[in-house]
Structures are given as structure tokens and as C-alpha cells.
C-alpha positions as a Markdown table, in Angstrom:
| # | Residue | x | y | z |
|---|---|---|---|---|
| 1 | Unk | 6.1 | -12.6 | -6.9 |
| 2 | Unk | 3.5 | -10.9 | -9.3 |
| 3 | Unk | 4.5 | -7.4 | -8.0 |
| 4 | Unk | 8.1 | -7.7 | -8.8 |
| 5 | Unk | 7.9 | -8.3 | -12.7 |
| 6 | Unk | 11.9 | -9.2 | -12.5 |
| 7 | Unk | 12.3 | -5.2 | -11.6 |
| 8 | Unk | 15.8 | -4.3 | -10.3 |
| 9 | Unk | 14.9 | -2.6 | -7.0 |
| 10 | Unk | 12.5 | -5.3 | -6.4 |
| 11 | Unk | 15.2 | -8.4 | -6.9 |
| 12 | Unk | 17.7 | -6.9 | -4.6 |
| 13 | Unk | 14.5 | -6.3 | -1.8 |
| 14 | Unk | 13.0 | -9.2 | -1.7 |
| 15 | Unk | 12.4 | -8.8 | 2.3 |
| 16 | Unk | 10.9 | -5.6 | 1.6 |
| 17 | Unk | 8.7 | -6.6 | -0.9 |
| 18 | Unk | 7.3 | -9.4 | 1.2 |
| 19 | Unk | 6.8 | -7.0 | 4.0 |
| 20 | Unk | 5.0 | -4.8 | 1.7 |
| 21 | Unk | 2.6 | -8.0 | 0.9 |
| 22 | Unk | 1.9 | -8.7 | 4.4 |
| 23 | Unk | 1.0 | -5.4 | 4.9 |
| 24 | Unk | -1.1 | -5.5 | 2.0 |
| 25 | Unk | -2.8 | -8.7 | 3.3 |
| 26 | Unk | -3.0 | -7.1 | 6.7 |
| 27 | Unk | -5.0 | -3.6 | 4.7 |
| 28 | Unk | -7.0 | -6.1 | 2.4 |
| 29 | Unk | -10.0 | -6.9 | 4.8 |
| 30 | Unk | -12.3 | -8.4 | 2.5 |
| 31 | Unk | -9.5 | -10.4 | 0.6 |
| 32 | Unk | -10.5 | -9.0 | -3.0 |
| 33 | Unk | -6.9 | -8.6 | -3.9 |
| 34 | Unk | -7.2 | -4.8 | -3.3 |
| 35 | Unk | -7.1 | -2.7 | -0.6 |
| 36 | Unk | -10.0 | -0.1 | -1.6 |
| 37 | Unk | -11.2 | 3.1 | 0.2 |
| 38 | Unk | -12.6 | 2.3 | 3.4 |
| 39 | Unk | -10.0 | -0.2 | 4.3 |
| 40 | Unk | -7.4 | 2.3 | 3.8 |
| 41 | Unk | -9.5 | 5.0 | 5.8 |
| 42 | Unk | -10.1 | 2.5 | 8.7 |
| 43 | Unk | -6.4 | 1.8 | 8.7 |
| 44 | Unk | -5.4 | 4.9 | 8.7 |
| 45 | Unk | -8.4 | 6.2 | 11.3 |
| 46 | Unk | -8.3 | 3.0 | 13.5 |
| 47 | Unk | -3.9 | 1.4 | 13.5 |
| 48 | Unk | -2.3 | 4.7 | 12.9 |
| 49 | Unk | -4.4 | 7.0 | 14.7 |
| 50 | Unk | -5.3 | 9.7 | 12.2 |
| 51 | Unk | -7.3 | 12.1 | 13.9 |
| 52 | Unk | -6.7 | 14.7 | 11.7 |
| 53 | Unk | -4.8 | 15.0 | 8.1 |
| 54 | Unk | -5.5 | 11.6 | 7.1 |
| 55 | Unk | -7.1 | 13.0 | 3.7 |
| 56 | Unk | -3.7 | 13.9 | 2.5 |
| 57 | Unk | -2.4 | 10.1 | 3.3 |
| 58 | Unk | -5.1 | 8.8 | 1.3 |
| 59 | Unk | -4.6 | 11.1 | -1.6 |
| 60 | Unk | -1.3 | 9.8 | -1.6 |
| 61 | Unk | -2.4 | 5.8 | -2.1 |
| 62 | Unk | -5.3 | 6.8 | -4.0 |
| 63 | Unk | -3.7 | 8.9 | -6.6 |
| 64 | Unk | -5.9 | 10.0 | -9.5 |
| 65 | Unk | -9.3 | 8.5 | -7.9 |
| 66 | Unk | -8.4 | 5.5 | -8.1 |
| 67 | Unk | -9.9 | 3.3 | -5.7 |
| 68 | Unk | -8.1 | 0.1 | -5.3 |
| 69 | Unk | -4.7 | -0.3 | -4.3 |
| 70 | Unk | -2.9 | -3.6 | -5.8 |
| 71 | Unk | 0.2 | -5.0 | -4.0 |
| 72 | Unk | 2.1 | -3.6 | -7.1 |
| 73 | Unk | 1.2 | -0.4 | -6.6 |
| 74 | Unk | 2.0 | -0.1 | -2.8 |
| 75 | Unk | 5.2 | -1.3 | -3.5 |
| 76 | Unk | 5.6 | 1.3 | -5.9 |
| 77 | Unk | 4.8 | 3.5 | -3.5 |
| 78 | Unk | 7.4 | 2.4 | -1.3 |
| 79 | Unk | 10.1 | 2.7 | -3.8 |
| 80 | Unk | 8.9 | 6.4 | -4.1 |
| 81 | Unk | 9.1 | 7.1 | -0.8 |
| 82 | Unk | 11.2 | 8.7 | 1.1 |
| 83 | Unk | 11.6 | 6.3 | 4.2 |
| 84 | Unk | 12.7 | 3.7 | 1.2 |
């Protein structure tokens, strides 16, 4: 998979990466390979029920303004997490 680069942590969780990658797909509305702003915001808004305190989620996958979120970088993400 492009995301895992031969990494360690990715070889040994190869069910979680392809988790993460369906969840991608699932975020990824328009199919651009990204998962931008508003798809996050509806996701977060719409699935999870975010009424409030949502901004601080999409801080968190939009790190440093940056508006697109590859599958690479959402499994980052999960890596860095604590539920990983």
C-alpha cells in the first residue's frame, strides 16, 4: 500500500492500515484522493454527531492549515493517537 512506505508499525498492522483506508474512502466524498475540509466537517457534524467542539477535532486532521488529508497522513494520525 502507498501509505505504508515499508514502515515498521505499518508492516506489523496491516488490518489497521486497511481499516484506516476504508475509512478514508468512506471520508473522501468526491473521490479526489483527499479528504478536504468540508468532508471532514460533514463527518464530523453529520456520523459522529458533533454538536459542539468539533473545531478542535478538525484542528487535529488539519494540522497547520492544511486542507487535504491523504490516507498517509490519517494513518499517521492513528499511530499518534492514543486509542492506537
Amino acid at each position: 500500500m502507498e501509505a505504508c512506505n515499508n514502515e515498521p508499525a505499518c508492516l506489523q498492522d496491516r488490518a489497521g492500515l486497511e481499516a484506516i483506508t476504508q475509512l478514508h474512502r468512506q471520508l473522501d466524498d468526491d473521490a479526489n484522493g483527499n479528504v478536504d475540509l468540508s468532508e471532514s466537517d460533514d463527518f464530523l457534524r453529520e456520523e459522529l454527531q458533533y454538536d459542539s467542539g468539533y473545531e478542535k477535532r478538525q484542528r487535529a486532521f488539519h494540522h497547520n492549515d492544511d486542507m487535504h488529508i491523504s490516507v498517509k497522513e490519517l494513518w499517521e494520525a492513528w499511530l499518534r493517537s492514543e486509542v492506537s
